[in-house]
Every structure is written in C-alpha cells, then in structure tokens.
Gaussian input, Z-matrix of N, CA and C with variables (Angstrom, degrees):
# hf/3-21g

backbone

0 1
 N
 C     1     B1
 C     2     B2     1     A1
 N     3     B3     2     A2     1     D1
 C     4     B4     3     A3     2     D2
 C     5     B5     4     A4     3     D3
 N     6     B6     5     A5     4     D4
 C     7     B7     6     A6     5     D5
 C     8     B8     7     A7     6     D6
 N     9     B9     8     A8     7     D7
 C    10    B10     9     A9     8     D8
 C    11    B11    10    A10     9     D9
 N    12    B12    11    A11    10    D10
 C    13    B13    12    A12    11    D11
 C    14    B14    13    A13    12    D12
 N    15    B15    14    A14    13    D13
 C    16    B16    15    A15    14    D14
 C    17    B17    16    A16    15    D15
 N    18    B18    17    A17    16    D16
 C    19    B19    18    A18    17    D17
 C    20    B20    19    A19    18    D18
 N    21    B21    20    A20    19    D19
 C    22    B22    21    A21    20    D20
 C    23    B23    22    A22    21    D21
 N    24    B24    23    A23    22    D22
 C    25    B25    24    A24    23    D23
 C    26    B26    25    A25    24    D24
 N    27    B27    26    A26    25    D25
 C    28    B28    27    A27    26    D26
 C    29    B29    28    A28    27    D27
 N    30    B30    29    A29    28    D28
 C    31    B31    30    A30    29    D29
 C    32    B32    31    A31    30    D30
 N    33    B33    32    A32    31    D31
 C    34    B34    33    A33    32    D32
 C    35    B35    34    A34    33    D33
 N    36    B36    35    A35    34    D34
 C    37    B37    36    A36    35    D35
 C    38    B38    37    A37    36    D36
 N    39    B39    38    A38    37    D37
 C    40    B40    39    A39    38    D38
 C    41    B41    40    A40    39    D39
 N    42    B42    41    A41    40    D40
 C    43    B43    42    A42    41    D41
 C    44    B44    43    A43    42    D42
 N    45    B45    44    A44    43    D43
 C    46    B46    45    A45    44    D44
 C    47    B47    46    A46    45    D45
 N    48    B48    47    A47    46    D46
 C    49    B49    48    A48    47    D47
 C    50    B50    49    A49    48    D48
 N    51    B51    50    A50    49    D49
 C    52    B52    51    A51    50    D50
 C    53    B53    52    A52    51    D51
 N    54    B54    53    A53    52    D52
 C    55    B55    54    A54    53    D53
 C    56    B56    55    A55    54    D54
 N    57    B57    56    A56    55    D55
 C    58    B58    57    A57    56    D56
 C    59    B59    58    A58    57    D57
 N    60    B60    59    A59    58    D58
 C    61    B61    60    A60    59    D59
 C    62    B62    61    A61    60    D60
 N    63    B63    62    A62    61    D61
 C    64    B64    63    A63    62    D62
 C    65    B65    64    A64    63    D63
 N    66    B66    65    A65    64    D64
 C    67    B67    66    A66    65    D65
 C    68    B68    67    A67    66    D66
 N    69    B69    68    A68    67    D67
 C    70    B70    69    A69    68    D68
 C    71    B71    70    A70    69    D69
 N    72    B72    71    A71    70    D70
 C    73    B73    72    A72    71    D71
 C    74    B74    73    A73    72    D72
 N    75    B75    74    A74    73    D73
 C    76    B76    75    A75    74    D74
 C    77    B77    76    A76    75    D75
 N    78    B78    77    A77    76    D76
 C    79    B79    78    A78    77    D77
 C    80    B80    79    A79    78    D78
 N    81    B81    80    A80    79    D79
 C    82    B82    81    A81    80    D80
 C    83    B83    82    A82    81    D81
 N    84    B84    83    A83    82    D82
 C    85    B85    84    A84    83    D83
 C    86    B86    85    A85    84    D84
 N    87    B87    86    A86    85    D85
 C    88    B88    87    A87    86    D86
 C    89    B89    88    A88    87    D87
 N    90    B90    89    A89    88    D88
 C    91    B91    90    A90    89    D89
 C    92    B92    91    A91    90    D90
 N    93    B93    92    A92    91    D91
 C    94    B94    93    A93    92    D92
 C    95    B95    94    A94    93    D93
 N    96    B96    95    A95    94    D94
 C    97    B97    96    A96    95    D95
 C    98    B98    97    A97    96    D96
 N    99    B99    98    A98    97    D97
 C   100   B100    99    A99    98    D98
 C   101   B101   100   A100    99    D99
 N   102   B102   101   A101   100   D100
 C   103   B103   102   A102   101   D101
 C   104   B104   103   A103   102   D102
 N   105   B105   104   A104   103   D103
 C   106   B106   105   A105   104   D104
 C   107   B107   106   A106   105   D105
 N   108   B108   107   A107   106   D106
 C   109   B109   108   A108   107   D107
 C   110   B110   109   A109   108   D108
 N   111   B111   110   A110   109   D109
 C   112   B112   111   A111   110   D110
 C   113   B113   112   A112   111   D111
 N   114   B114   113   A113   112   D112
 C   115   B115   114   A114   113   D113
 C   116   B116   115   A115   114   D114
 N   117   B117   116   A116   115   D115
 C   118   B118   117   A117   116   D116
 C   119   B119   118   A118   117   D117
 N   120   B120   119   A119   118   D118
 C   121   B121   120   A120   119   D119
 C   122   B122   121   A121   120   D120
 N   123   B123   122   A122   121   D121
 C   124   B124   123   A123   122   D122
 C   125   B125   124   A124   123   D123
 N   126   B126   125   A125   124   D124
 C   127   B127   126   A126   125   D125
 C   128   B128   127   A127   126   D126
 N   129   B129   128   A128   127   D127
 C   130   B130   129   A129   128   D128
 C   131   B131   130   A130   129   D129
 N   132   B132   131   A131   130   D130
 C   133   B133   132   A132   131   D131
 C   134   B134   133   A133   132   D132
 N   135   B135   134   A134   133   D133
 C   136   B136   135   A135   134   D134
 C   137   B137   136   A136   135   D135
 N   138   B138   137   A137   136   D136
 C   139   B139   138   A138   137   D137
 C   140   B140   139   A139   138   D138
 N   141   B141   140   A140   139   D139
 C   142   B142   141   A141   140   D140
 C   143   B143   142   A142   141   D141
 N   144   B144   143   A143   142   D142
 C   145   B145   144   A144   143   D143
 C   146   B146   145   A145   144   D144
 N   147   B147   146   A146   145   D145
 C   148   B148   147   A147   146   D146
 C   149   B149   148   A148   147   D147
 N   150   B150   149   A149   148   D148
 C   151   B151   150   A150   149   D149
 C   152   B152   151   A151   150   D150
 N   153   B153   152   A152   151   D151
 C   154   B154   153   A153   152   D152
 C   155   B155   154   A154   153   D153
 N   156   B156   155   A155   154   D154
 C   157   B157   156   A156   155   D155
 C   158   B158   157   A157   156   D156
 N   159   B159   158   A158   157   D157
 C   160   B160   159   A159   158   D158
 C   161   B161   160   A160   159   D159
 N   162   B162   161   A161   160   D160
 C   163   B163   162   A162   161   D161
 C   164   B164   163   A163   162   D162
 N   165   B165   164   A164   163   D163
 C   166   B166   165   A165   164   D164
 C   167   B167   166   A166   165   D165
 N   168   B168   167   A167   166   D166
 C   169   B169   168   A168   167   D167
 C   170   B170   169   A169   168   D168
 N   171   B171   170   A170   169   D169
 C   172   B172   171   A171   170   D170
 C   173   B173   172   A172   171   D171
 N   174   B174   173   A173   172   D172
 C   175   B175   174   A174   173   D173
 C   176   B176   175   A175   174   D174
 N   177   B177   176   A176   175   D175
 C   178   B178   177   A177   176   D176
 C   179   B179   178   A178   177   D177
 N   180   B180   179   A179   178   D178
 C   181   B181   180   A180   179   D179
 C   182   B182   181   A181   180   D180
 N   183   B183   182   A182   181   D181
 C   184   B184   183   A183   182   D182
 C   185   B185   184   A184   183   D183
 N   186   B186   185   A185   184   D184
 C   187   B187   186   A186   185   D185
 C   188   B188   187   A187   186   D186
 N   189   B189   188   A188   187   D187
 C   190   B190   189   A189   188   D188
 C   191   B191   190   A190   189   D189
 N   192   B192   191   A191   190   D190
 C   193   B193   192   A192   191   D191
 C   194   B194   193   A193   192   D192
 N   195   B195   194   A194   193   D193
 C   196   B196   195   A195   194   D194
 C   197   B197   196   A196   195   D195
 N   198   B198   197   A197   196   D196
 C   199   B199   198   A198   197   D197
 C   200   B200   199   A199   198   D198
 N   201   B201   200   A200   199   D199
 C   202   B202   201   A201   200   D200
 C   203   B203   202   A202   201   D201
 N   204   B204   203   A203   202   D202
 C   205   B205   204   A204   203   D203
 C   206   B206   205   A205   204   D204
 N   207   B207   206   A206   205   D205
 C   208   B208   207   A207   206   D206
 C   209   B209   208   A208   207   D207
 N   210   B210   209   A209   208   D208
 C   211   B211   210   A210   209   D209
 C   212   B212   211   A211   210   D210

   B1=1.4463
   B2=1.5119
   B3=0.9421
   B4=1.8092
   B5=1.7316
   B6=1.4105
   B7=1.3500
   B8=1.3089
   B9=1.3040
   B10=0.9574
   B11=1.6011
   B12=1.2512
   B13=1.6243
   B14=1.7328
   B15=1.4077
   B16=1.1702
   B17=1.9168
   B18=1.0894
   B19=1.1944
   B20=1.5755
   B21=1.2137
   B22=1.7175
   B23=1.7420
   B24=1.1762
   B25=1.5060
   B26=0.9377
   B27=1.7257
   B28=1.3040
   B29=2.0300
   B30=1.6044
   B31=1.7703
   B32=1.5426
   B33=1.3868
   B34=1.4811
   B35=1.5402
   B36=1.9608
   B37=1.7450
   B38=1.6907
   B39=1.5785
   B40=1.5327
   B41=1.6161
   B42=1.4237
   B43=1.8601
   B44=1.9898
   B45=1.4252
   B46=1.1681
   B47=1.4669
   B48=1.2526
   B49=1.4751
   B50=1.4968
   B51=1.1857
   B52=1.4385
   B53=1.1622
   B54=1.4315
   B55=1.1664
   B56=1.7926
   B57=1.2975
   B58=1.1223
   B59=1.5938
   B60=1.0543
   B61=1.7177
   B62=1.9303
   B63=1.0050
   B64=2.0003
   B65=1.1170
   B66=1.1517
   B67=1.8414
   B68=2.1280
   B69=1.2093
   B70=1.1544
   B71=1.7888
   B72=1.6305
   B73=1.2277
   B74=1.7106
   B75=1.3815
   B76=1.2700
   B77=1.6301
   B78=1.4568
   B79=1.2955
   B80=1.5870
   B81=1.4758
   B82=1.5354
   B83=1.8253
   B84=1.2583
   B85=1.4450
   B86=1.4881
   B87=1.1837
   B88=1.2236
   B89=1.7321
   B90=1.3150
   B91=1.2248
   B92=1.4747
   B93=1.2614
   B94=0.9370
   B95=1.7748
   B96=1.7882
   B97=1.5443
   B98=1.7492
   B99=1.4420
   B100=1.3654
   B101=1.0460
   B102=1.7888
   B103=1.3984
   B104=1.4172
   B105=1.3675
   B106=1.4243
   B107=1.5525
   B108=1.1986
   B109=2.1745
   B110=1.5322
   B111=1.5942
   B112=0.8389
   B113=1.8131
   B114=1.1176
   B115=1.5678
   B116=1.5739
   B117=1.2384
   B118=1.4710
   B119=1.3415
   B120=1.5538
   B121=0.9980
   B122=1.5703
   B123=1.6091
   B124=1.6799
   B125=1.3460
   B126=0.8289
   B127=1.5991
   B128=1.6851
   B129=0.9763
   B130=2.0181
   B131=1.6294
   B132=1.5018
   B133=1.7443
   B134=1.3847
   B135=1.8531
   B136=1.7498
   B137=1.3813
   B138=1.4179
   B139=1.3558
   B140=1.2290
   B141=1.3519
   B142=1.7668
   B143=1.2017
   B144=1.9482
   B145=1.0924
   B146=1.9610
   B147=1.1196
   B148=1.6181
   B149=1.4026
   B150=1.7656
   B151=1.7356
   B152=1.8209
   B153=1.5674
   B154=1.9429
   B155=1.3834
   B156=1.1151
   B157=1.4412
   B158=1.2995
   B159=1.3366
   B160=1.9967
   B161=1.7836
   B162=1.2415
   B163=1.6790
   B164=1.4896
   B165=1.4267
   B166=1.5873
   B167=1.4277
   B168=1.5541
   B169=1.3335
   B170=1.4956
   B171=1.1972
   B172=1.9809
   B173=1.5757
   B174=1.0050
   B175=1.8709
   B176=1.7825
   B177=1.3373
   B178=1.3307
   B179=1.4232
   B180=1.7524
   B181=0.9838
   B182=1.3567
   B183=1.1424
   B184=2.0132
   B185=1.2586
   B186=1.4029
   B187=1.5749
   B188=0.9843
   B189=1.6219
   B190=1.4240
   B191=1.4278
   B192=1.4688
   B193=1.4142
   B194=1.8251
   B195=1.6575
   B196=2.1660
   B197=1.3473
   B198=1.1496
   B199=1.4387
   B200=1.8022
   B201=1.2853
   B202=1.8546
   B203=1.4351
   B204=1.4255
   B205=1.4297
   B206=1.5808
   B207=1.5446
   B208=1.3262
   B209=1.3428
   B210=1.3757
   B211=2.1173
   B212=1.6065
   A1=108.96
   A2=115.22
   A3=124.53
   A4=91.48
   A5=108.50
   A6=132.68
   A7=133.90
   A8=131.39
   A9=123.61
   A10=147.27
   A11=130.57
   A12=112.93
   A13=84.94
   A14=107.05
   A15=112.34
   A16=120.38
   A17=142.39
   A18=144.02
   A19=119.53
   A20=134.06
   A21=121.27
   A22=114.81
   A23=107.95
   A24=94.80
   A25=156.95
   A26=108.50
   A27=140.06
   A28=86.33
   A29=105.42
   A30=104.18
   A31=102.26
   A32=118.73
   A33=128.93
   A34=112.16
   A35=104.87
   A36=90.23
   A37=87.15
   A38=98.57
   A39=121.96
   A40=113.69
   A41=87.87
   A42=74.94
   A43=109.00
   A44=111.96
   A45=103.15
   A46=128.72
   A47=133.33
   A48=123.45
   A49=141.01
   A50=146.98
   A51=142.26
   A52=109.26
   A53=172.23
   A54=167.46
   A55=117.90
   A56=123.50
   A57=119.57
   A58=151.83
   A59=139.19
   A60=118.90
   A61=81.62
   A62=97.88
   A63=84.42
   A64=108.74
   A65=118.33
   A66=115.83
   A67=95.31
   A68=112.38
   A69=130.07
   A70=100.98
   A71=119.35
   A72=111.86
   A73=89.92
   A74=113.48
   A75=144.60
   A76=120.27
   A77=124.73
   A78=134.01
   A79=106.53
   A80=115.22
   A81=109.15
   A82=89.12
   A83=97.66
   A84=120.03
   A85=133.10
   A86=127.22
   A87=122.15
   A88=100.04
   A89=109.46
   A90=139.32
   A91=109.50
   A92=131.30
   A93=152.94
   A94=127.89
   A95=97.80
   A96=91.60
   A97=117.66
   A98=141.27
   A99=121.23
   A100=96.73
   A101=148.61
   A102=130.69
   A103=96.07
   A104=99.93
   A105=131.92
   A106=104.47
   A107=121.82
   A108=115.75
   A109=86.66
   A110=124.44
   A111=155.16
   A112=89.21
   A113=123.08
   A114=121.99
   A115=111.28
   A116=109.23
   A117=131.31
   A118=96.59
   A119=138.05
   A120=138.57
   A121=121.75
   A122=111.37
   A123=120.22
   A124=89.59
   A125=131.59
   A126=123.38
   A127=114.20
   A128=105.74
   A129=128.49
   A130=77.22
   A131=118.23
   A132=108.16
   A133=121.14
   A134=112.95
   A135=115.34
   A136=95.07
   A137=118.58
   A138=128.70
   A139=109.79
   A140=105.74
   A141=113.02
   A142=141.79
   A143=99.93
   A144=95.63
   A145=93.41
   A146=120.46
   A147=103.44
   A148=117.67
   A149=94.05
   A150=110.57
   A151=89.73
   A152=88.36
   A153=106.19
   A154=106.97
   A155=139.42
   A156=136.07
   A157=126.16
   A158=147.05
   A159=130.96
   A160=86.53
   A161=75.19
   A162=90.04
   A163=106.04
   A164=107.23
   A165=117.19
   A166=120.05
   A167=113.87
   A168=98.46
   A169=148.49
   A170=117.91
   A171=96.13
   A172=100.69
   A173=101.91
   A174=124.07
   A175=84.02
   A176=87.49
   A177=129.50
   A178=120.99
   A179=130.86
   A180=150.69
   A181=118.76
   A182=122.24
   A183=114.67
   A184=121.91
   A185=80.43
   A186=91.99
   A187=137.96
   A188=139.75
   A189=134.88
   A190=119.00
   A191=131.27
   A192=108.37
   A193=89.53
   A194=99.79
   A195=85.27
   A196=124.16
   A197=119.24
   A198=113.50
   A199=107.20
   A200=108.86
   A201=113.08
   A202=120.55
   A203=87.15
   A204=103.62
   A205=123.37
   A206=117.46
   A207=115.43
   A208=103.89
   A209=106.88
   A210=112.87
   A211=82.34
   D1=167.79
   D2=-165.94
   D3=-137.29
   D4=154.25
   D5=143.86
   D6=-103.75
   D7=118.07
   D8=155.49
   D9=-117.48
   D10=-176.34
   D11=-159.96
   D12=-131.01
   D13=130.43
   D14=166.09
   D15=-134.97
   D16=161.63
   D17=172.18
   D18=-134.21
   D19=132.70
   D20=174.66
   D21=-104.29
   D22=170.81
   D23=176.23
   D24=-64.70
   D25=-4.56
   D26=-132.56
   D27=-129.68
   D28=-26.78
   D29=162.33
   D30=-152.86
   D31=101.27
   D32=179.72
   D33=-66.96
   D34=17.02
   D35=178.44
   D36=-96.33
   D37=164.64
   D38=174.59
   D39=-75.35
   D40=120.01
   D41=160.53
   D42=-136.47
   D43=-172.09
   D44=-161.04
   D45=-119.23
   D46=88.71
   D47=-165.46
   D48=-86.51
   D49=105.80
   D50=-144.85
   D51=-76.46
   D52=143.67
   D53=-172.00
   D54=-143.60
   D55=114.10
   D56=142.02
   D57=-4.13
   D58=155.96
   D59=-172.33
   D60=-91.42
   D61=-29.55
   D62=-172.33
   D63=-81.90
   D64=-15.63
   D65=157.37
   D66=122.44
   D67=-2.73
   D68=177.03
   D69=-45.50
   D70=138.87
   D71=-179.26
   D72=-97.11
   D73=138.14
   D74=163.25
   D75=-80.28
   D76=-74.63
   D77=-172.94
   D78=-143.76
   D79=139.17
   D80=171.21
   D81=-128.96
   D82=147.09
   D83=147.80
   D84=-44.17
   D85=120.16
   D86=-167.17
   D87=-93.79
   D88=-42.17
   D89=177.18
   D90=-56.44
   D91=128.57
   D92=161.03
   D93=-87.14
   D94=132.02
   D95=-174.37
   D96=-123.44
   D97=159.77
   D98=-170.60
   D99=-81.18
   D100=-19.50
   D101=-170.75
   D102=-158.13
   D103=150.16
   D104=-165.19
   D105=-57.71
   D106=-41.90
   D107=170.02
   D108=-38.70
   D109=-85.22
   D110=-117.97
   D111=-69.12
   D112=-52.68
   D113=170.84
   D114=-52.02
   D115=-57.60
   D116=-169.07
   D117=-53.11
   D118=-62.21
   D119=172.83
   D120=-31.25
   D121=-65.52
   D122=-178.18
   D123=-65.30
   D124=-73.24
   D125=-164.20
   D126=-34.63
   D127=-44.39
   D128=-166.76
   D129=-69.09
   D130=-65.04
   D131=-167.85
   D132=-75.17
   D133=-2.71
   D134=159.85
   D135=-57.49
   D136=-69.40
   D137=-147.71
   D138=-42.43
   D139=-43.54
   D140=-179.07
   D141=-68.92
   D142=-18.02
   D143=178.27
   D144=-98.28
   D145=-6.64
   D146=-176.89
   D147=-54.71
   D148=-37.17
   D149=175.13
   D150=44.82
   D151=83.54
   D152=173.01
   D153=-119.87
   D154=151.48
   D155=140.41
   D156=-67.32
   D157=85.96
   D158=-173.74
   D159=-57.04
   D160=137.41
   D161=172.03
   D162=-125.79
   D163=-2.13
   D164=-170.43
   D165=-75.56
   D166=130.14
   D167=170.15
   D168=-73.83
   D169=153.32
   D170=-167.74
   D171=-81.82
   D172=150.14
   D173=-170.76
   D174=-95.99
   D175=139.16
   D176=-174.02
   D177=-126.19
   D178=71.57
   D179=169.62
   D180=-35.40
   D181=-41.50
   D182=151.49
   D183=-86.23
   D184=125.69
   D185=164.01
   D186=-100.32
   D187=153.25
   D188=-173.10
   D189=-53.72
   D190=140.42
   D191=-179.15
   D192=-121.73
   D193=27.90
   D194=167.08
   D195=-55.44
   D196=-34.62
   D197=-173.65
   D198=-76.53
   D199=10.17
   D200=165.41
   D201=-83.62
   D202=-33.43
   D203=-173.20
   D204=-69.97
   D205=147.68
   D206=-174.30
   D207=-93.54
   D208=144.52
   D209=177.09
   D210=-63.17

C-alpha cells in the first residue's frame, strides 16, 4: 500500500490518503495538516499501525489487443 498527501483549492491544508496496489482508496484523513511531511508522516504511522497485507492486484490500463491481430 502507498500513502499519499493531497490538498484541493477550495482548502490548501494537506491531508493524507492510504491507497491500495490497484489504486483502491483504503483510509483518508479527516485531519488536516499545514505541510505535506507533516500529512505524509500520520498517514505513513496509520499505515503501520493497520499492519494489513495488500493482497490487491495492480490495475493495468492497457489492454492486450492479440485477439486483433491476424495469425
């Protein structure tokens, strides 16, 4: 699983979101932080205490086009 720190325009504080290998959202922060360590950090120490396995697979946005192809 990954963390990441995101903010929108509408509130330029940081907060922190846990993510999946398939890109699946896991946990967001309710909590708000003034700078991106500072999200990255709580988030990094959610993750740790969930102590999860991702078992998920990563999504793969291309797809094969063999069955286009001529033998």
């Amino acid at each position: 699983m990954q963390v990441a720190a995101f903010s929108t325009p509408e509130d330029p504080r940081w907060r922190w979101r846990i993510v999946n290998y398939a890109g699946e959202l896991v946990e967001e922060s309710r909590e708000t932080f003034p700078t991106i360590a500072g999200a990255l950090e709580h988030g990094s120490k959610r993750l740790r205490l969930m102590d999860v396995v991702d078992t998920s697979v990563p999504f793969h946005p291309h797809r094969s086009t063999r069955h286009l192809r001529v033998p």
